[in-house]
C-alpha positions as CSV (number, residue, x, y, z in Angstrom):
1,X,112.4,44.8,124.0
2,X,112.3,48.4,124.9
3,X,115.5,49.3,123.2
4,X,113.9,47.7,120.1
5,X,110.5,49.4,120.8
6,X,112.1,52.8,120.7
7,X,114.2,52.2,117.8
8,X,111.3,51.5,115.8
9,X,109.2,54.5,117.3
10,X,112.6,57.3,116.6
11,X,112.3,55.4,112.9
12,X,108.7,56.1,112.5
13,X,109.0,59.5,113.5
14,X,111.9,60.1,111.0
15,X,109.6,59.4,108.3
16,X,106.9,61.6,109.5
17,X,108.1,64.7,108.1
18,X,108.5,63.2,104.7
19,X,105.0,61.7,105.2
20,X,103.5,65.1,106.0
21,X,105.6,67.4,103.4
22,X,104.3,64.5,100.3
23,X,102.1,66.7,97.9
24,X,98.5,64.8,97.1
25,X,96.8,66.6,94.5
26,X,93.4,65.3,95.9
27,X,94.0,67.0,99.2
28,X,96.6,69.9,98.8
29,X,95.7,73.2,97.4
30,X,97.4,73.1,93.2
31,X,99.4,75.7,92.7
32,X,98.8,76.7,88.4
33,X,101.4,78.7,86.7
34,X,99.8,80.5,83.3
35,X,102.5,81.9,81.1
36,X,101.4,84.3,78.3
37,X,103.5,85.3,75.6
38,X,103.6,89.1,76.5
39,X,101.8,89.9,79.9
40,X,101.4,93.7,78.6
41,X,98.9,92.2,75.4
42,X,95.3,93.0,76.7
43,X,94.2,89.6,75.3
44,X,96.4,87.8,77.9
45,X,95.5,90.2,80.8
46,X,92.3,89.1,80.0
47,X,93.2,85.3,79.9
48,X,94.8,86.3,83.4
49,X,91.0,87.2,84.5
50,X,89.1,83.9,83.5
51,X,92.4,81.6,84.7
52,X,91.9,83.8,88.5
53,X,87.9,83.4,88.2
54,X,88.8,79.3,87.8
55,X,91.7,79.5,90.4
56,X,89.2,81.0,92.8
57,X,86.9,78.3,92.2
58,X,89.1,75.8,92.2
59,X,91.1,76.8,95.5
60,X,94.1,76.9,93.8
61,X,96.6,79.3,94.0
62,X,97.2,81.0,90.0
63,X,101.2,82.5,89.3
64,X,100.6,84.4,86.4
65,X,104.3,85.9,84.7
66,X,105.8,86.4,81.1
67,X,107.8,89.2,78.8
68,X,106.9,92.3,78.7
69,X,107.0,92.3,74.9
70,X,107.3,88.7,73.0
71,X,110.6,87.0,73.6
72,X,110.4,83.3,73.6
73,X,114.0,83.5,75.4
74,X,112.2,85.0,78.7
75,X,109.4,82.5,78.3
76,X,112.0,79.5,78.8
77,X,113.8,81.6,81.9
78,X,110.0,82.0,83.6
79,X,109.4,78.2,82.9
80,X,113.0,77.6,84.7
81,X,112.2,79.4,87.6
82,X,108.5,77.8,87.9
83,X,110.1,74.1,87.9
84,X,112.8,75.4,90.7
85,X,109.3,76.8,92.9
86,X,107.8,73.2,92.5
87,X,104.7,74.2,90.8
88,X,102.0,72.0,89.8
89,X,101.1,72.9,86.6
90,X,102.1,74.7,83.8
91,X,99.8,76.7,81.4
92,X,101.6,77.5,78.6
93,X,100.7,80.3,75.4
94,X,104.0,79.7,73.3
95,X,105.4,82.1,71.0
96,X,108.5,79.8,69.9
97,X,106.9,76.2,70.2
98,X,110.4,74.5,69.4
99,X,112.1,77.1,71.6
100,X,110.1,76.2,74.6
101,X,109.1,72.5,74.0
102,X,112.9,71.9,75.6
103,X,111.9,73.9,78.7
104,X,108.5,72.5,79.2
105,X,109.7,68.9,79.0
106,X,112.1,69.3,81.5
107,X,109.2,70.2,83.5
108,X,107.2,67.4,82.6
109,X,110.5,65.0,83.9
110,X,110.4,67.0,87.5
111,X,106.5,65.7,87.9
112,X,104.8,69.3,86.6
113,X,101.6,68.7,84.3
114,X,102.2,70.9,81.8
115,X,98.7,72.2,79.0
116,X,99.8,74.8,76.6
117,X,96.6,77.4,75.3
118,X,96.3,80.0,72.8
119,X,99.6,79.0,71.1
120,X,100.9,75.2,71.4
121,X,104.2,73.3,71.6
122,X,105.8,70.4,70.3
123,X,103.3,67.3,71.1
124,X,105.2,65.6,73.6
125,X,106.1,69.0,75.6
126,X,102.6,68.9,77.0
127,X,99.4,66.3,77.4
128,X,96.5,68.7,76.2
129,X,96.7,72.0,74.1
130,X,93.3,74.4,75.1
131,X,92.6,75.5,71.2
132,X,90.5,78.6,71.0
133,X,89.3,77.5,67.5
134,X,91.0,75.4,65.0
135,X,93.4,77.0,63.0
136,X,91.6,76.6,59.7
137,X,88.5,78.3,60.6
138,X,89.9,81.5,62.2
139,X,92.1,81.6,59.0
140,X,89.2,81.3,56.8
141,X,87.2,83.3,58.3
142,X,89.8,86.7,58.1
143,X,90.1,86.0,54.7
144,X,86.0,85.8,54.0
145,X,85.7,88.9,56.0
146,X,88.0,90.8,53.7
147,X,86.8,89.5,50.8
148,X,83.3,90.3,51.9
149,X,84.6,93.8,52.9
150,X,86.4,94.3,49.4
151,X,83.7,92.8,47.2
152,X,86.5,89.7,46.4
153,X,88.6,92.8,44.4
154,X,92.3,94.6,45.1
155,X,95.4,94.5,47.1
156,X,95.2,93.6,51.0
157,X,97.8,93.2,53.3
158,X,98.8,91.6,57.0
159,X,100.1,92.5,59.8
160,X,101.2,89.9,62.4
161,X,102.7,90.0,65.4
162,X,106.2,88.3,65.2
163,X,107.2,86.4,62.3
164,X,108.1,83.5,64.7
165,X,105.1,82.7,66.2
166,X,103.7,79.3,65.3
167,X,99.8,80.0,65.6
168,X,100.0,83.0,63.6
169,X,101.9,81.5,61.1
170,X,99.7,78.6,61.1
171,X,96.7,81.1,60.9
172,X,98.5,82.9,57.9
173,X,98.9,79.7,55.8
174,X,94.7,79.1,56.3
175,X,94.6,82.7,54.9
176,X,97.0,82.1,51.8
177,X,95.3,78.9,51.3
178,X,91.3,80.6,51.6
179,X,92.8,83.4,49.3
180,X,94.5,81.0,46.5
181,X,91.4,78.7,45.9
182,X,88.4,81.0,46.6
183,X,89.6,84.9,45.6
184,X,91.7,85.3,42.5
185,X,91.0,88.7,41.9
186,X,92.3,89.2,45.2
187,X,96.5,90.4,46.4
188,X,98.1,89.5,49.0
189,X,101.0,92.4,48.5
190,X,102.8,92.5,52.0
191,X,103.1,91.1,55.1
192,X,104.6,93.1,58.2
193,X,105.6,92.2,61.9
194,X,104.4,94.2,64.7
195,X,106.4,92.6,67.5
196,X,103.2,92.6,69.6
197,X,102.4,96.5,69.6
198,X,100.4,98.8,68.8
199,X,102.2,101.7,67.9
200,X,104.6,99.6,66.0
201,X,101.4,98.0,64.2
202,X,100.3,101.6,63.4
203,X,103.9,102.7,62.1
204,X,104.0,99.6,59.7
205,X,100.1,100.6,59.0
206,X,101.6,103.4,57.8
207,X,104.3,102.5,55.8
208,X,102.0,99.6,53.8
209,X,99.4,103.0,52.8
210,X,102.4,105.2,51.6
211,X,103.7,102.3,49.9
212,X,100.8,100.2,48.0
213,X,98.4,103.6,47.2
214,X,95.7,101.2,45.6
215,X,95.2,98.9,49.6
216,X,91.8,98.1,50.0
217,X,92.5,96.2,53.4
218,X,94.9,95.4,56.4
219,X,93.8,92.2,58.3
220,X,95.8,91.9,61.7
221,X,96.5,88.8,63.0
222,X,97.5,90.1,66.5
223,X,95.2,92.0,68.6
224,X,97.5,95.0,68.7
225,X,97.3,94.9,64.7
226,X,93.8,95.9,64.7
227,X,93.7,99.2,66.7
228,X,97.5,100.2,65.2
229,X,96.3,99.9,61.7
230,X,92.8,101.6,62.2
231,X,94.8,104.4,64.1
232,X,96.6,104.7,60.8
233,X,94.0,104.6,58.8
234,X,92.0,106.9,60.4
235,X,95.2,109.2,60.4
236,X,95.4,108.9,57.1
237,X,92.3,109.9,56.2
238,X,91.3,106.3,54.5
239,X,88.7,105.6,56.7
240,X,86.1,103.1,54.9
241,X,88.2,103.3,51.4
242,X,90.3,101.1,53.6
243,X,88.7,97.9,55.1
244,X,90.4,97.2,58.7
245,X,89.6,93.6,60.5
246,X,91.2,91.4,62.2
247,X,91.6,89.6,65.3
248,X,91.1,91.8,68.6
249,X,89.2,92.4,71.8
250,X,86.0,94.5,71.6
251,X,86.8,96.6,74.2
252,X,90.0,98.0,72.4
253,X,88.0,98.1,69.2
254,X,85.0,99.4,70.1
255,X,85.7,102.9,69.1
256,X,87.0,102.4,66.0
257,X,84.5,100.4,64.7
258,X,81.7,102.7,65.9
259,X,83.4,105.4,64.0
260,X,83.6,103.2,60.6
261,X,87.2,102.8,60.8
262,X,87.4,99.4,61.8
263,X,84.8,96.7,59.8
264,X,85.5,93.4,61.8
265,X,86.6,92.0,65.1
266,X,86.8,88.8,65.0
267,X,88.0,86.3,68.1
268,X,86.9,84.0,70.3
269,X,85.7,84.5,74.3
270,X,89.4,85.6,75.5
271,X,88.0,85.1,79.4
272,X,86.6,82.2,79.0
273,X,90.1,80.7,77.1
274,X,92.1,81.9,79.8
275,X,89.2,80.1,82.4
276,X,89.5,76.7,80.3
277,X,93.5,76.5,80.4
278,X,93.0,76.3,84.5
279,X,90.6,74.2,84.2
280,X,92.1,71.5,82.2
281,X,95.5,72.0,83.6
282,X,93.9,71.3,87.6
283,X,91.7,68.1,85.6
284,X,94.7,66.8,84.6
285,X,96.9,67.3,87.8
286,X,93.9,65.4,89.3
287,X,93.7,62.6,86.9
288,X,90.0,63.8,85.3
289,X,91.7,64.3,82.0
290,X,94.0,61.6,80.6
291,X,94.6,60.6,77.4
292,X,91.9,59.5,75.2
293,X,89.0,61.7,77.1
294,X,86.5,62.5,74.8
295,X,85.1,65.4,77.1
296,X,86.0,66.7,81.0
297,X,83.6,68.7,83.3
298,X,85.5,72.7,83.2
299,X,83.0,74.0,86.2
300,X,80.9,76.8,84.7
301,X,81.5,76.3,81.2
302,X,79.8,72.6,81.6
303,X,81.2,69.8,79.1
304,X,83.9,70.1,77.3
305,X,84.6,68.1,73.9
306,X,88.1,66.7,73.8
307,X,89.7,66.3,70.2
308,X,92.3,63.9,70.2
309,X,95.1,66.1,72.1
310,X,93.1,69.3,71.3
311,X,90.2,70.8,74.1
312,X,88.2,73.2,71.5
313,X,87.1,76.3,73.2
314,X,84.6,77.6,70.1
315,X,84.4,78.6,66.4
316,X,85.6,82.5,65.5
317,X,82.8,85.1,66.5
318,X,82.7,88.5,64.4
319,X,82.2,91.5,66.5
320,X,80.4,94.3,63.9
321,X,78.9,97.6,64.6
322,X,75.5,96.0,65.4
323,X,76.8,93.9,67.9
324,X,80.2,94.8,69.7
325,X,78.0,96.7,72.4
326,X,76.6,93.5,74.2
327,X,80.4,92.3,75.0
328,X,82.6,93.9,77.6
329,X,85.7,91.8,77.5
């Protein structure tokens, strides 16, 4: 009898440390992993800020890495090296969504919860995608703003980041389609890449002035767009004969559009985008978010609406002279 009581007790105790070691999501501290697609972009440093605010209140612990400039093959490396270090969940902003849907569902198969924000991947490389605004309506609402800017009249142009990225393609498409049915009198005469930067943006700026002398606006597509082309503008000596709006942060803005240079800023709270993308990634590590929520509590920013597959973070805000003072994001 003791032989068989000790055998059982040296078999209990080899279990133990496989016991103690098991990760419960209720009880252990989440570890969140929040990829941008450039962590040099000011939009995604401030993401970093809201996702840290909700780590902090969530008691989790945040990794925050990406490229220094846009390079969807980096992404995939970063998204390797986060399922090797066992993390719990993976926010993802993707600037190749077929490039890194391969990555992100082999992270899914290893147990990791993956969300994508700002920019999404294929469907089934993630359960919920934290949209800033729909697609349509920030598209729609650059090409309004120029139109309003230009009186509906004359050549404009774009400047996007890279001419890979998904969301600004799909934000492009809403502007071609906004211009085609509701601006005839209206040309779209170019559209250049900025690969994420500002001086780049402000080079290509350049080029588009020298070569289409009659451009009565630049809408950028990219934060970085909007200060490189008012820096050109302004250079240029164009100020106000050429509109400049776009999508951007106030704070990197601001003095351009006090000086006339820049019209329009328009984008979403930044912050609270990054804030959301913790959020629903700990919710859904915790099973509070599954599929077929219609809403989710996301702490400070109360109820959320869930759309399908899509959590909706807001409509597109437009930061003018009058107001861009009261924000400091």
């Amino acid at each position: 009898m003791k032989r068989k009581t000790l055998a059982a007790t040296v078999a209990l105790i080899a279990t133990l440390p496989f016991i103690s070691c098991s990760k419960s999501h209720s009880s252990s501290k989440l570890t969140i992993a929040l990829l941008p697609k450039s962590k040099g972009n000011q939009y995604f440093v401030t993401c970093e800020k809201g996702a840290r605010a909700a780590a902090a209140e969530l008691n989790a612990e945040l990794k925050f890495d990406g490229p220094i400039n846009s390079d969807p093959a980096k992404q995939n490396e970063i998204v390797e090296n986060w399922i090797t270090d066992g993390v719990d969940v993976i926010a993802a902003a993707c600037e190749n969504k077929d490039s890194i849907s391969t990555a992100l569902k082999k992270a899914q198969a290893a147990g990791i919860k993956v969300v994508t924000y700002d920019a999404d991947a294929n469907t089934d490389a993630r359960s919920f995608f934290v949209n800033q605004a729909t697609a349509q309506g920030i598209g729609e609402q650059l090409m309004d703003s120029a139109a309003s800017l230009t009186g509906g009249e004359g050549e404009f142009a774009i400047i996007t980041g890279t001419l890979t990225a998904s969301n600004l393609n799909e934000w492009i498409k809403y502007i071609k389609e906004r211009h085609a049915t509701k601006y005839p009198n209206m040309k779209l005469v170019d559209i250049k890449p900025c690969d994420d930067q500002k001086d780049k943006a402000q080079q290509e700026a350049t080029n588009l002035l020298s070569a289409y002398p009659n451009l009565k606006a630049i809408i950028g597509v990219c934060s970085p767009a909007v200060p490189g082309a008012a820096e050109a503008v302004k250079q240029a000596g164009k100020a106000g004969a050429v509109k400049v709006l776009g999508l951007g942060l106030p704070s990197e803005n601001k003095a351009y559009v006090k000086e006339g240079v820049t019209q329009a800023v328009i984008l979403w709270n930044v912050e609270q985008l990054g804030y959301l993308s913790v959020m629903a990634g700990a919710a859904v590590a915790k099973g509070e978010l599954v599929a077929g929520a219609k809403e989710f509590n996301a702490g400070k920013l109360g109820k959320i609406d869930v759309v399908g597959d899509n959590i909706v973070l807001g409509k597109p805000f437009v930061f003018t002279k009058d107001n861009i003072d009261q924000f400091d994001f």
